[in-house]
N, C-alpha and C positions, 0 to 999 in steps of 0.2 A: 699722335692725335687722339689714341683711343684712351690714353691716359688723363688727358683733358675735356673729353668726354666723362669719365667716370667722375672728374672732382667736380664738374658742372653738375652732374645729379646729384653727389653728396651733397656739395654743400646746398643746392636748393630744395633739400630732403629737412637739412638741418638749418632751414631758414638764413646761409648765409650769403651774403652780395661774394658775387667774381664779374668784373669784367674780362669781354671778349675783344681783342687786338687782331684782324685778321689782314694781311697780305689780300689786298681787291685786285690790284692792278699793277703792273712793271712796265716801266719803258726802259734799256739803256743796261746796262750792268747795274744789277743789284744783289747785297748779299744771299738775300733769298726771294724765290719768285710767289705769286698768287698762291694764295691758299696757307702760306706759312701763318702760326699764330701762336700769339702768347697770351696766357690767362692769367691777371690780376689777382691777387688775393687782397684784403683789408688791410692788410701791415704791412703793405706794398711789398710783399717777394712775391714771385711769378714761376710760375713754370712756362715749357716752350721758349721759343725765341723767334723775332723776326727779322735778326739779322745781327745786335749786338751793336757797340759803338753809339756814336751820338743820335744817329737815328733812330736807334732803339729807346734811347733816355729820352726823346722828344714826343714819342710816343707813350712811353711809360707815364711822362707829367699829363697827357689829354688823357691817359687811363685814370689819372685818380679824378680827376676832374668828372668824369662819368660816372665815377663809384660814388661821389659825391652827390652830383647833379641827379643823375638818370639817364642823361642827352645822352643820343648817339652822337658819331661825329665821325668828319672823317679827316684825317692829318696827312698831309702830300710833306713826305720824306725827300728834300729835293739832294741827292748825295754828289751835281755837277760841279758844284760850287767850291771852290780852292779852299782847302783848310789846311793847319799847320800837320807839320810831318811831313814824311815820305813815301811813308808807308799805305797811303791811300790806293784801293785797289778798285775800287768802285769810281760808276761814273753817271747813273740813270737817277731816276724818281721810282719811287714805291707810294700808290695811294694804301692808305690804313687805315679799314672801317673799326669804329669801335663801338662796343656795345654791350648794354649792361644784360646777363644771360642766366643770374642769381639773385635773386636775395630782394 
């Protein structure tokens, strides 16, 4: 976290937008709990993670959408829901506040 702390001050040192993706809330198994986050950059790479997989990509698209916009917002990760594969390990909801904390 203290890594994405320091690029939040650079780049709002050097006038650039990051949005902030933070883990608010769990119910249920999820990859990662409260608190986890991932920081946006302009050219859409990120540092952090909050969890990977399609819940993380669905999150990632309301990020740029902030970087754009300004808008907070918050995206309910619902990960109950049958998808293909086997390999699903997860079974809860993750709310994800996001919010623009740069630029």
């Amino acid at each position: 976290m203290l890594d994405l702390v320091r690029e939040i001050r650079d780049a709002e040192a050097r006038g650039e937008a990051r949005v902030l993706a933070t883990v608010a809330q769990t119910r249920g198994s999820t990859p990662r709990k409260a608190g986890a986050a991932l920081l946006l950059r302009p050219d859409g790479t990120f540092a952090g993670t909050i969890g990977g997989g399609c819940g993380e990509a669905e999150v990632w698209q309301e990020a740029m959408e902030t970087l754009r916009d300004g808008l907070p917002r918050t995206v309910v990760v619902d990960l109950t829901e049958p998808v293909e594969g086997d390999d699903k390990i997860c079974g809860g909801v993750m709310h994800v506040f996001i919010e623009r904390v740069a630029g």
